[in-house]
PDB file of N, CA, C and O in Angstrom:
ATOM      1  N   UNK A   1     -59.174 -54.251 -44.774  1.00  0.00           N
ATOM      2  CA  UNK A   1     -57.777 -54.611 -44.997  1.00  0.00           C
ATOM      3  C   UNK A   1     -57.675 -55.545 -46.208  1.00  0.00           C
ATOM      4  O   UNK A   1     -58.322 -56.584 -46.347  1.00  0.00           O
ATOM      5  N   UNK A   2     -56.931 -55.126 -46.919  1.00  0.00           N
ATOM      6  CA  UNK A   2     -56.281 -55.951 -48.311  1.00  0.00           C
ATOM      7  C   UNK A   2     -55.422 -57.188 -47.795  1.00  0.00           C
ATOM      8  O   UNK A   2     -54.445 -57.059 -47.057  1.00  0.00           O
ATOM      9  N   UNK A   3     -55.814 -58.170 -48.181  1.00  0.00           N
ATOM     10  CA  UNK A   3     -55.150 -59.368 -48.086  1.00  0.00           C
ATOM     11  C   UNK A   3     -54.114 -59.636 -48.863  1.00  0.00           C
ATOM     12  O   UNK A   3     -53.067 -60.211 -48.565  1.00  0.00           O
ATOM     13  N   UNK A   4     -54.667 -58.919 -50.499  1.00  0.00           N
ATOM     14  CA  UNK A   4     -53.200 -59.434 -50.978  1.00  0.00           C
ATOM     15  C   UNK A   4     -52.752 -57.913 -51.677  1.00  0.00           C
ATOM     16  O   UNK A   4     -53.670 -57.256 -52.167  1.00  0.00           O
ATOM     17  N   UNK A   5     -51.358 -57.354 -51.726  1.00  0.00           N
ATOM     18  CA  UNK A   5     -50.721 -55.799 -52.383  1.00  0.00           C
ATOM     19  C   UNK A   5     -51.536 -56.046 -53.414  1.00  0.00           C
ATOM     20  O   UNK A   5     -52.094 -57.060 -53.833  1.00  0.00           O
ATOM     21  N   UNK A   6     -51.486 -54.465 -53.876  1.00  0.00           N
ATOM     22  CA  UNK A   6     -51.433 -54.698 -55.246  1.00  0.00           C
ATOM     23  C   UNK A   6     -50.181 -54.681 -56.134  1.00  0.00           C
ATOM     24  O   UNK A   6     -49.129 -54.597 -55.499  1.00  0.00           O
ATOM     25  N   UNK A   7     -50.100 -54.729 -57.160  1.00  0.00           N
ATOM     26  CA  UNK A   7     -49.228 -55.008 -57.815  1.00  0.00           C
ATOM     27  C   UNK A   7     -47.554 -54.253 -57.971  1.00  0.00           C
ATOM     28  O   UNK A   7     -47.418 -53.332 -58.777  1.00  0.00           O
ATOM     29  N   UNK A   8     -46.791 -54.559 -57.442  1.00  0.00           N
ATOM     30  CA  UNK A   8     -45.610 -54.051 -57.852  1.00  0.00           C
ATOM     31  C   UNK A   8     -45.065 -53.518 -58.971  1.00  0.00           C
ATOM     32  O   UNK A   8     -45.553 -53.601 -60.098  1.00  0.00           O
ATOM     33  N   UNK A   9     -43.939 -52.906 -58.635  1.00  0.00           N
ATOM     34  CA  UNK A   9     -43.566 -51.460 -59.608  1.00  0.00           C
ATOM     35  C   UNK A   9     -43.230 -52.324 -60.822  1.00  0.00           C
ATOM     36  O   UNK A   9     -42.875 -51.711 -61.829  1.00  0.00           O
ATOM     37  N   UNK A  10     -43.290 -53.682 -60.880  1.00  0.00           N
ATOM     38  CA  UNK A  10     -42.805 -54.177 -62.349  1.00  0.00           C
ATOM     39  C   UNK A  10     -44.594 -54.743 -62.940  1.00  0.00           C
ATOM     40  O   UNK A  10     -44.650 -55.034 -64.135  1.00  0.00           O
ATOM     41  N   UNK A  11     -45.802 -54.861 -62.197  1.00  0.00           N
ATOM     42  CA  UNK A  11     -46.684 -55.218 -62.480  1.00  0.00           C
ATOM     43  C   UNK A  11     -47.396 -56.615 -62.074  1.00  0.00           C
ATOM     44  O   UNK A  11     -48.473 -57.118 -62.396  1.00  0.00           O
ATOM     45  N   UNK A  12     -46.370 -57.010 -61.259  1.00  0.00           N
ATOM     46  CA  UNK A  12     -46.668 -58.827 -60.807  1.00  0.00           C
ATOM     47  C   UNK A  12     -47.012 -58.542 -59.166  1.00  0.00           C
ATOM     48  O   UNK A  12     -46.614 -57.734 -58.328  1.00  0.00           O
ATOM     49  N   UNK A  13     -48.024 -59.718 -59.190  1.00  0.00           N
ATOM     50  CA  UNK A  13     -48.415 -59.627 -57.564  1.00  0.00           C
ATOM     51  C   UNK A  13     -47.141 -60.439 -57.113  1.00  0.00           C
ATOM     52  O   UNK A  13     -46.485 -61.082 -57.933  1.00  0.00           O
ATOM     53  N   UNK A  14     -46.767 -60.373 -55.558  1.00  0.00           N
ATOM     54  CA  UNK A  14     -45.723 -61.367 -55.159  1.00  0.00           C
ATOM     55  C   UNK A  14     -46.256 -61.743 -53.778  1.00  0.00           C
ATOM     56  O   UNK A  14     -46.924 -60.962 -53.100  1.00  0.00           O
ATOM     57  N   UNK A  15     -45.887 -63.131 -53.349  1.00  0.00           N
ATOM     58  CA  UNK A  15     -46.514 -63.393 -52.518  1.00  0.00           C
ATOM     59  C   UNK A  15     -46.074 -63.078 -50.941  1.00  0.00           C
ATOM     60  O   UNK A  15     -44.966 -63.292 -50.449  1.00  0.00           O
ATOM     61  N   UNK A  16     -46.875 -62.692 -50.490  1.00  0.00           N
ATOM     62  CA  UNK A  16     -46.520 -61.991 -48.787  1.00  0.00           C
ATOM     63  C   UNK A  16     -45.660 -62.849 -47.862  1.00  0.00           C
ATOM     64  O   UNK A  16     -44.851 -62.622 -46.962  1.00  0.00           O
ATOM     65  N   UNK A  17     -46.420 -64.455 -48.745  1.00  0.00           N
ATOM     66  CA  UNK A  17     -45.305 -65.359 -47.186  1.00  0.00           C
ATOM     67  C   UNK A  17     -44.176 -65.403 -48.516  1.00  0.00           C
ATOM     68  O   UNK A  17     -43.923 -66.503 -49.007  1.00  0.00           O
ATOM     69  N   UNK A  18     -43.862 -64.810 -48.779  1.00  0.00           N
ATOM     70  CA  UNK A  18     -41.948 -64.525 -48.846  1.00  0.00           C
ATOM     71  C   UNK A  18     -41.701 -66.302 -49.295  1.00  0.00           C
ATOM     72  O   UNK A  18     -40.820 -66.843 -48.627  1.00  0.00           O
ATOM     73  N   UNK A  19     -42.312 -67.082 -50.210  1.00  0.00           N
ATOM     74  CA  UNK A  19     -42.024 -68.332 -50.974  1.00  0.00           C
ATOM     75  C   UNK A  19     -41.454 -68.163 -52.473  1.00  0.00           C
ATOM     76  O   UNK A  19     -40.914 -69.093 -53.073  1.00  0.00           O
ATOM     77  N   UNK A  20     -41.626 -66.939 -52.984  1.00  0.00           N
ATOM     78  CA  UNK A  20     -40.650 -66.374 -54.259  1.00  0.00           C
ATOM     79  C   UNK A  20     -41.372 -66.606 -55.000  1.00  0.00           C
ATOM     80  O   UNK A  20     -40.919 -66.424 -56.130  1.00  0.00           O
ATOM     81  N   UNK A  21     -42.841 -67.113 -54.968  1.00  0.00           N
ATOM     82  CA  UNK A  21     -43.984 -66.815 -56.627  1.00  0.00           C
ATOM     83  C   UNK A  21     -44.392 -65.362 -56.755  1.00  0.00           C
ATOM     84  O   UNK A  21     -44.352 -64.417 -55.967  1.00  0.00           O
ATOM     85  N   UNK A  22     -44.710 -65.468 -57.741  1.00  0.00           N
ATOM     86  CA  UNK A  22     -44.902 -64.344 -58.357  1.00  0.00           C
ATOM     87  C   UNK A  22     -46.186 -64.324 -59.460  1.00  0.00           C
ATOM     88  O   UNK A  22     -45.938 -64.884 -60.528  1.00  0.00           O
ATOM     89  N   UNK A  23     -47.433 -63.779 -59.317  1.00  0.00           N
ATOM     90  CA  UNK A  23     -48.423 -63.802 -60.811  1.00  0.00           C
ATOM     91  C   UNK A  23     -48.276 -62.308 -61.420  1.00  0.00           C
ATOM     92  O   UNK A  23     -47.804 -61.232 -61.053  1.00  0.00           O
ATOM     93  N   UNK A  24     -48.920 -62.817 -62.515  1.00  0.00           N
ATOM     94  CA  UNK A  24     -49.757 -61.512 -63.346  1.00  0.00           C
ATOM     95  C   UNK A  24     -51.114 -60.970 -63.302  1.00  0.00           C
ATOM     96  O   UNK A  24     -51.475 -60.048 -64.034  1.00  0.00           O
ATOM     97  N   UNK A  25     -52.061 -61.694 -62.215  1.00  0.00           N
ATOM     98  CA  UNK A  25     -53.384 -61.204 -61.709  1.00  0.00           C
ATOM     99  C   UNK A  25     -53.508 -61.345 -60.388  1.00  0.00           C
ATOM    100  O   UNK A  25     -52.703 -61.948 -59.680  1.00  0.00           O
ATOM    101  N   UNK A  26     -54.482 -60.814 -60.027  1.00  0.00           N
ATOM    102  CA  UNK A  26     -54.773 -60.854 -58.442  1.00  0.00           C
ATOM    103  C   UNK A  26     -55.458 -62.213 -58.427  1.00  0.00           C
ATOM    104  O   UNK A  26     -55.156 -62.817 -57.397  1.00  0.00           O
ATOM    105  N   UNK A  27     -56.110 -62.758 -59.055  1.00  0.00           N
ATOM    106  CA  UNK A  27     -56.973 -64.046 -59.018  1.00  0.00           C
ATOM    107  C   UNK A  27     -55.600 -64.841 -58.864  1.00  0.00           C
ATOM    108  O   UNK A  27     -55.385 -65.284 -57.736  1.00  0.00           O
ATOM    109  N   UNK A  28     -54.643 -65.079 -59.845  1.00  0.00           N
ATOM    110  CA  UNK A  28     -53.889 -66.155 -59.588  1.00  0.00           C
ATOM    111  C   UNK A  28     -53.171 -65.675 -58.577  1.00  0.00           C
ATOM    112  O   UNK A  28     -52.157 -66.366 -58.676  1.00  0.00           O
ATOM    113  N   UNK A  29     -52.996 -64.948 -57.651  1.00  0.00           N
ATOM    114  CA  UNK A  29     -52.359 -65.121 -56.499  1.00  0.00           C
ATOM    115  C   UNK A  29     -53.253 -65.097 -55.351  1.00  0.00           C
ATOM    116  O   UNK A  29     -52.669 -65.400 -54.311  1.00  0.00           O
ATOM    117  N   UNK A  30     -54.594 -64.807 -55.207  1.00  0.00           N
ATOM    118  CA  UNK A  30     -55.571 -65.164 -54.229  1.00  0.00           C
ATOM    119  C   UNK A  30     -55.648 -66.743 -54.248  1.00  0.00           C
ATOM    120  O   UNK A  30     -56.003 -67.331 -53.227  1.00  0.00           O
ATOM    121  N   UNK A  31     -55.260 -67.566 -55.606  1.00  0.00           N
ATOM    122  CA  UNK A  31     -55.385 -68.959 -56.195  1.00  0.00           C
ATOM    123  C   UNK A  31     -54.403 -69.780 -55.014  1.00  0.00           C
ATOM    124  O   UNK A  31     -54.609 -70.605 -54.124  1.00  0.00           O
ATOM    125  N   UNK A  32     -53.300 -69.089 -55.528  1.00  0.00           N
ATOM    126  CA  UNK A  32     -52.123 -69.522 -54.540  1.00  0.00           C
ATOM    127  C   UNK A  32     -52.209 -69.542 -53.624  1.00  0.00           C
ATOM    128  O   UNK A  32     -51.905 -70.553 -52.991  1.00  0.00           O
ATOM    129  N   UNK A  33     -52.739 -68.276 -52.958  1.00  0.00           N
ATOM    130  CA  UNK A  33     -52.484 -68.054 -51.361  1.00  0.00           C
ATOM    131  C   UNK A  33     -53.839 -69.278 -50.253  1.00  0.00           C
ATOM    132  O   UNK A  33     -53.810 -69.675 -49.088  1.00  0.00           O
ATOM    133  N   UNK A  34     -54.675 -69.447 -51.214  1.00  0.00           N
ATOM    134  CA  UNK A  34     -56.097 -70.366 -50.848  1.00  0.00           C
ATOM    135  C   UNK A  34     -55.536 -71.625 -50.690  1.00  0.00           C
ATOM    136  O   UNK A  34     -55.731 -72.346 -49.712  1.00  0.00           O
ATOM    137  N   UNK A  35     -54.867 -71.884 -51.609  1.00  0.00           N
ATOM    138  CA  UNK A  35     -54.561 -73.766 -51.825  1.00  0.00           C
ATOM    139  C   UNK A  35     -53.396 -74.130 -52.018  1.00  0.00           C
ATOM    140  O   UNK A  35     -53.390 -75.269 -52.486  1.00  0.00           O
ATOM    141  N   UNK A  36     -52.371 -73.702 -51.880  1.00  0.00           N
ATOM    142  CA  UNK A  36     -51.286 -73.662 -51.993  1.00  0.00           C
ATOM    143  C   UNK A  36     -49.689 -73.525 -51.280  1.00  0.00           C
ATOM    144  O   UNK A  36     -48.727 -74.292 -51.278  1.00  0.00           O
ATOM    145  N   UNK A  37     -49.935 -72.091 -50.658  1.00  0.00           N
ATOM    146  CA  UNK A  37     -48.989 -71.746 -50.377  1.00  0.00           C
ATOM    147  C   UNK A  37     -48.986 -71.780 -48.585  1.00  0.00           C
ATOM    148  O   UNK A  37     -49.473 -70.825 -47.980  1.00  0.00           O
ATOM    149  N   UNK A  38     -48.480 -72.794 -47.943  1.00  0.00           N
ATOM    150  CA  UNK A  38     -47.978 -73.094 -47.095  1.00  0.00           C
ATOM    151  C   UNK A  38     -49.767 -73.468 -46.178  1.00  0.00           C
ATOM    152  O   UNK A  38     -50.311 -72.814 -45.288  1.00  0.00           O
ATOM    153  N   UNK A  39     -50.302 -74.926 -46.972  1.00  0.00           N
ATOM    154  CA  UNK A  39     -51.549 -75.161 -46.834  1.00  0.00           C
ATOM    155  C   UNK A  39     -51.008 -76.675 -47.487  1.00  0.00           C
ATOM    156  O   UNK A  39     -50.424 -77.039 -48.507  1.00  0.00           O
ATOM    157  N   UNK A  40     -51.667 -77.420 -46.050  1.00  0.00           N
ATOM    158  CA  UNK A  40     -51.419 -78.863 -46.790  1.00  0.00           C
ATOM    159  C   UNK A  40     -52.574 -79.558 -47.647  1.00  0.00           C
ATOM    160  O   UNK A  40     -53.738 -79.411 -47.276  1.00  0.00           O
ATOM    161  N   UNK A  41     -52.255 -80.377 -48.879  1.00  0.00           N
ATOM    162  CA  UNK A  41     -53.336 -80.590 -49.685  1.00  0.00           C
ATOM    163  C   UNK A  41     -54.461 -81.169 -49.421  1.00  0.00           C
ATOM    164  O   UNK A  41     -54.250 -82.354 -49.162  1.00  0.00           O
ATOM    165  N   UNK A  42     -55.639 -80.876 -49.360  1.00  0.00           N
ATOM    166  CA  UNK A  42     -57.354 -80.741 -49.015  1.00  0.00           C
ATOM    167  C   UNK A  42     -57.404 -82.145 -49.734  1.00  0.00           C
ATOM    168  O   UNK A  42     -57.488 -83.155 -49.036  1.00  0.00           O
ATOM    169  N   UNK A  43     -57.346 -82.252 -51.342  1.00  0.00           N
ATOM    170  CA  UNK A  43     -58.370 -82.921 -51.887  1.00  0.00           C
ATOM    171  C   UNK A  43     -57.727 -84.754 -52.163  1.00  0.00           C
ATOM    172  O   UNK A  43     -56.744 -85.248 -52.718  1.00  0.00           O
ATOM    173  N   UNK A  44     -58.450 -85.073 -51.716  1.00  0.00           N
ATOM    174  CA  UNK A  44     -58.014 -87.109 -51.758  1.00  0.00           C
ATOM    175  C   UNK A  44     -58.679 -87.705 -52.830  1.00  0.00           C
ATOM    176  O   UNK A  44     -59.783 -87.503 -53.337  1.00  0.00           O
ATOM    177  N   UNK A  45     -57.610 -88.620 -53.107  1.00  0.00           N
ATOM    178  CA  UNK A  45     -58.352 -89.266 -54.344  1.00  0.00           C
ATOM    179  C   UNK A  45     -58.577 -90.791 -53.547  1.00  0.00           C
ATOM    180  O   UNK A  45     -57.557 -91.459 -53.381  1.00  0.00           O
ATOM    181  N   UNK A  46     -59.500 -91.184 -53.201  1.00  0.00           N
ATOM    182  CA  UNK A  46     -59.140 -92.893 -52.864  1.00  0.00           C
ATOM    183  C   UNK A  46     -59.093 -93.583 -53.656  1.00  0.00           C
ATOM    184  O   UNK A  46     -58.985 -94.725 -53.209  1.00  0.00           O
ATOM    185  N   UNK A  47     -59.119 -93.534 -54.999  1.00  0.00           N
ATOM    186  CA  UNK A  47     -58.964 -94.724 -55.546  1.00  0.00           C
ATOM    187  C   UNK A  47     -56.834 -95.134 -55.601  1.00  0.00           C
ATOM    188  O   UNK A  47     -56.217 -96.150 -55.921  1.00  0.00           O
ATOM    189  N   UNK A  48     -56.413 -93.859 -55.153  1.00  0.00           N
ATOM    190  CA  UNK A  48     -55.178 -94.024 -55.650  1.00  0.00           C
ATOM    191  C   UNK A  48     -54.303 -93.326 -54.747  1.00  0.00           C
ATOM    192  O   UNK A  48     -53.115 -93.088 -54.960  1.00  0.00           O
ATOM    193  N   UNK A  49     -54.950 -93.021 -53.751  1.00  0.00           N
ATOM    194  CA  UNK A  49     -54.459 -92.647 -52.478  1.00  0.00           C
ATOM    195  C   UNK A  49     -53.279 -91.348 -52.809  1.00  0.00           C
ATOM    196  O   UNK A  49     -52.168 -91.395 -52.281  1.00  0.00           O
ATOM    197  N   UNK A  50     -53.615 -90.383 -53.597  1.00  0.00           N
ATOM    198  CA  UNK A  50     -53.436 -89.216 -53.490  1.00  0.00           C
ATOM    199  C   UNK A  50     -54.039 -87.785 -53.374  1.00  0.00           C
ATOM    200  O   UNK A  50     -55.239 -87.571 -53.545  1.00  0.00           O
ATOM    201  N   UNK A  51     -53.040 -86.726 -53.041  1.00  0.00           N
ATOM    202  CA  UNK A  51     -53.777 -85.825 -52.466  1.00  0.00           C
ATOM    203  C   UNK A  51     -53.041 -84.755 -53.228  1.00  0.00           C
ATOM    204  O   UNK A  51     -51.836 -84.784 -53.479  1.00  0.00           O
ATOM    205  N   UNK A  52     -54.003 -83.680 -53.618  1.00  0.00           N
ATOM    206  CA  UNK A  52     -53.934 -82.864 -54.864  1.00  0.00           C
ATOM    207  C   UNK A  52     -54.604 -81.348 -53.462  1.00  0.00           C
ATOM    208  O   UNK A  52     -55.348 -81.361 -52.482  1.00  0.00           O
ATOM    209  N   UNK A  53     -53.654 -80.121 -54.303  1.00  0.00           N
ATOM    210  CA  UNK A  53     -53.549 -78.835 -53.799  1.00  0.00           C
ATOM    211  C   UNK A  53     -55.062 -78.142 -54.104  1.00  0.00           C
ATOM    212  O   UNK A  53     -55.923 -77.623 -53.394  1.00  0.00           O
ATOM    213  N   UNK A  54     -54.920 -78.407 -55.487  1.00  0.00           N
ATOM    214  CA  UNK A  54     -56.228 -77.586 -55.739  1.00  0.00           C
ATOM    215  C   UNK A  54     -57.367 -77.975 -56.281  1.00  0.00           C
ATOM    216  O   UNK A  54     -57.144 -78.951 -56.997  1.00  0.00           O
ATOM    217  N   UNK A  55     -58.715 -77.616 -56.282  1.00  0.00           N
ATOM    218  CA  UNK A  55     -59.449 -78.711 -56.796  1.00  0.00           C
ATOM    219  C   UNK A  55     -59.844 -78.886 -58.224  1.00  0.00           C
ATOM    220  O   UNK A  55     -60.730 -79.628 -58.646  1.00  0.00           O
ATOM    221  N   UNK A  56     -58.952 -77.987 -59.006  1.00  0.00           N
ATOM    222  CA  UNK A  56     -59.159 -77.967 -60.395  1.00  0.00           C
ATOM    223  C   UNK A  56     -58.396 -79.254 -60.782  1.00  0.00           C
ATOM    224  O   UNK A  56     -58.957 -80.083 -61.499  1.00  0.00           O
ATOM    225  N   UNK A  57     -57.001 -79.473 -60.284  1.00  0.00           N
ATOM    226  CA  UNK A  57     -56.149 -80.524 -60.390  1.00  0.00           C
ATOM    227  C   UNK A  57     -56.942 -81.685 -60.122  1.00  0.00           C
ATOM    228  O   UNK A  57     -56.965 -82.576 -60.970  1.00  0.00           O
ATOM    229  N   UNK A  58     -57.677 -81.815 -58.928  1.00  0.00           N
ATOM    230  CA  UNK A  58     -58.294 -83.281 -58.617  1.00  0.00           C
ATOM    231  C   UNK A  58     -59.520 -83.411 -59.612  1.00  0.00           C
ATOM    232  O   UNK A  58     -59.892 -84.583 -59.670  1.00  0.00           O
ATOM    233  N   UNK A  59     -60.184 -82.640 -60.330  1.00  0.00           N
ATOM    234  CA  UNK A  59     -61.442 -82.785 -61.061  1.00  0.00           C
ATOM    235  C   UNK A  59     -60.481 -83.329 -62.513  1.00  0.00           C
ATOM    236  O   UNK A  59     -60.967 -84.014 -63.413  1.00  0.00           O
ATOM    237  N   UNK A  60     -59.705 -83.066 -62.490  1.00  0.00           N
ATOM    238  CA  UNK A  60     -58.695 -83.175 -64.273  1.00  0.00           C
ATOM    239  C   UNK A  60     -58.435 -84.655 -63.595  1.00  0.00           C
ATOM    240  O   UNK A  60     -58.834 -85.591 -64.288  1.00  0.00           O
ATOM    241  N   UNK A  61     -57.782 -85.020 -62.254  1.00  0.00           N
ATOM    242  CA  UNK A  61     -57.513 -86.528 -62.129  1.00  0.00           C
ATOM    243  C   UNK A  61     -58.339 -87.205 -62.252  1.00  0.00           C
ATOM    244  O   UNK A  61     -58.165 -88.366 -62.621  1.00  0.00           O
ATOM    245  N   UNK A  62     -59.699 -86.620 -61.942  1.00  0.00           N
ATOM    246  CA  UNK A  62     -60.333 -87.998 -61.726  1.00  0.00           C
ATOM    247  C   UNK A  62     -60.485 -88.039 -63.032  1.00  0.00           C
ATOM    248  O   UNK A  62     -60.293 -89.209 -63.362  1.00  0.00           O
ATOM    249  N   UNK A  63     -60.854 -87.046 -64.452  1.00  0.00           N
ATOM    250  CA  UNK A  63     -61.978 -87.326 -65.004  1.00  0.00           C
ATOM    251  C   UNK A  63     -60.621 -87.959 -66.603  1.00  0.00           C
ATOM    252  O   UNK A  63     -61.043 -88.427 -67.661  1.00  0.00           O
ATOM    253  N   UNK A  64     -59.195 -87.776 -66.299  1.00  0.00           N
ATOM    254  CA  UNK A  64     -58.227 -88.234 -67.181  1.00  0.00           C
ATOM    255  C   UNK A  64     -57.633 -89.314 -66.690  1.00  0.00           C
ATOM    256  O   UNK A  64     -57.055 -89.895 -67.610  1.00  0.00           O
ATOM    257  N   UNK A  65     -57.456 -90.046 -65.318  1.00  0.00           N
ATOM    258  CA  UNK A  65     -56.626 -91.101 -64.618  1.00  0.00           C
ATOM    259  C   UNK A  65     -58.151 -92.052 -64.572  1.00  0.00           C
ATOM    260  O   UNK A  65     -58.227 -93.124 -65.173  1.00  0.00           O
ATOM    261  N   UNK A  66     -59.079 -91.595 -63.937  1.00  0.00           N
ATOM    262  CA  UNK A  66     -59.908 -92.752 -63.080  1.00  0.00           C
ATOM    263  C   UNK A  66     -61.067 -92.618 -64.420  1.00  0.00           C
ATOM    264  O   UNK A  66     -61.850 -93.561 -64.303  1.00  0.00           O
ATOM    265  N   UNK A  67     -61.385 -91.851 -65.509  1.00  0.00           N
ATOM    266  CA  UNK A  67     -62.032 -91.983 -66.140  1.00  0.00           C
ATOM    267  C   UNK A  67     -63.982 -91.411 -66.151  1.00  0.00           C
ATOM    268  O   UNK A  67     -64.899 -91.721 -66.911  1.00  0.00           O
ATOM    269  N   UNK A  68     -63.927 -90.401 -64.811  1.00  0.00           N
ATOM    270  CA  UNK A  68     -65.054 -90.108 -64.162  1.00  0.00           C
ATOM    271  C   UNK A  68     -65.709 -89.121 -65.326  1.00  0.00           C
ATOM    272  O   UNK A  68     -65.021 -88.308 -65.944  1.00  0.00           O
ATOM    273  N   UNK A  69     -66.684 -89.246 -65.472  1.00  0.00           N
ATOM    274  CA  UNK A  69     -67.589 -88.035 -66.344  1.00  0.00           C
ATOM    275  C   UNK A  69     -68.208 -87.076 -65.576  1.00  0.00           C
ATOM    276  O   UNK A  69     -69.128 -87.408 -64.828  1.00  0.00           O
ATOM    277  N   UNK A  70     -67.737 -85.631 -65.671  1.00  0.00           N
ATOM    278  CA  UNK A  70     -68.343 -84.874 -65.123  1.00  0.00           C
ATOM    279  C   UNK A  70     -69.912 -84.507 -66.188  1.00  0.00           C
ATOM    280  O   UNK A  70     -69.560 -84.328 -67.354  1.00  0.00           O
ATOM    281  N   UNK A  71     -71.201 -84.396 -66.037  1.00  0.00           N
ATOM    282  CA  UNK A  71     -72.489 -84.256 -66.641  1.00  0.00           C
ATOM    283  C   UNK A  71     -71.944 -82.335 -66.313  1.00  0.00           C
ATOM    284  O   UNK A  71     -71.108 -81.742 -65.631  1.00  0.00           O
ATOM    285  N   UNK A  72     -73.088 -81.983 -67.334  1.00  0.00           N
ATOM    286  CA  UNK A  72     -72.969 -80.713 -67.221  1.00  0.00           C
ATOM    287  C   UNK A  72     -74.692 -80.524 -67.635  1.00  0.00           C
ATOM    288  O   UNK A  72     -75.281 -81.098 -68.551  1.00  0.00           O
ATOM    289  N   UNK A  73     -75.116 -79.786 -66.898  1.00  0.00           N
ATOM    290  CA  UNK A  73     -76.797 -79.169 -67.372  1.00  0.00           C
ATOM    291  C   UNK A  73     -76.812 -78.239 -67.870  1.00  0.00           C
ATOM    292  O   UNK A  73     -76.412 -77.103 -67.612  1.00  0.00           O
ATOM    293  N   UNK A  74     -77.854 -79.223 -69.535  1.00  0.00           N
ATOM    294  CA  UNK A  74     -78.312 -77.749 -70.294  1.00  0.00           C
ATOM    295  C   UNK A  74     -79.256 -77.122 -69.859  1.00  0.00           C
ATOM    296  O   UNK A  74     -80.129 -77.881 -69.438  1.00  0.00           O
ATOM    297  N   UNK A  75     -79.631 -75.479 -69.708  1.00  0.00           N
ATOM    298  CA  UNK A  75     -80.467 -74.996 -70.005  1.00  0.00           C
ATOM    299  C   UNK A  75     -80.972 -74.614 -71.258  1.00  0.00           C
ATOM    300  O   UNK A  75     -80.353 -74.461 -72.311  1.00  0.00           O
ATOM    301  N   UNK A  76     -82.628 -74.426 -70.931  1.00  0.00           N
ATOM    302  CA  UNK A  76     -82.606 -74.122 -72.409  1.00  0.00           C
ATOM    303  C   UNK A  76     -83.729 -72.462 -71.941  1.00  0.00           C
ATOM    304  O   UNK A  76     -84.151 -72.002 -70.880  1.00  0.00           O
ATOM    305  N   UNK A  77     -83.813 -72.092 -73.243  1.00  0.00           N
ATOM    306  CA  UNK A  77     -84.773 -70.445 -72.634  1.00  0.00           C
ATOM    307  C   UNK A  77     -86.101 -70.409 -73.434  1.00  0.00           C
ATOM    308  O   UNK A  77     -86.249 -70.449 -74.656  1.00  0.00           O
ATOM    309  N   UNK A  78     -87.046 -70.322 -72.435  1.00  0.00           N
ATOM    310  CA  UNK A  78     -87.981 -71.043 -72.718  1.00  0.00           C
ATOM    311  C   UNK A  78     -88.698 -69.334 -73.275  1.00  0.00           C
ATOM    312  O   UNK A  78     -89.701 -68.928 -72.688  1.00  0.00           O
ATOM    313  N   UNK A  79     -88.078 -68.492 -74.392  1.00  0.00           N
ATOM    314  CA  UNK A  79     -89.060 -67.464 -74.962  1.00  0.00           C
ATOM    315  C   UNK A  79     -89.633 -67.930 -76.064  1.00  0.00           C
ATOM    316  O   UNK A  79     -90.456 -67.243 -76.669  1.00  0.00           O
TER     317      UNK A  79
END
């Protein structure tokens, strides 16, 4: 079973619980339907006692409001 239609006769997914969004990919409306849409917000910030929907939003707070560095690992290829 398909969780979410596919796309309507104009090309936009729309969302099933009947809240009136609407995307242009299946990702951004699987996006929605995960963290969003009628789902109370998961992610806490304590330093500032808020709470953010998705966790792309809380990684942008911390690392533009609270100043956090996300590290990222290089690989390297060892031929």
């Amino acid at each position: 079973m398909n969780k979410y239609p596919g796309p309507s006769s104009d090309g936009l997914f729309y969302c099933t619980n009947q809240c009136g969004k609407k995307y242009k990919s299946k990702q951004a409306i699987s996006v929605h339907m995960r963290y969003e849409c009628g789902v109370k917000p998961k992610f806490y910030c304590q330093e500032c006692n808020k709470y953010f929907k998705q966790p792309v939003s809380f990684k942008a707070h911390q690392m533009n409001v609270h100043k956090y560095v996300v590290e990222y690992t290089q690989f390297k290829c060892s031929m």
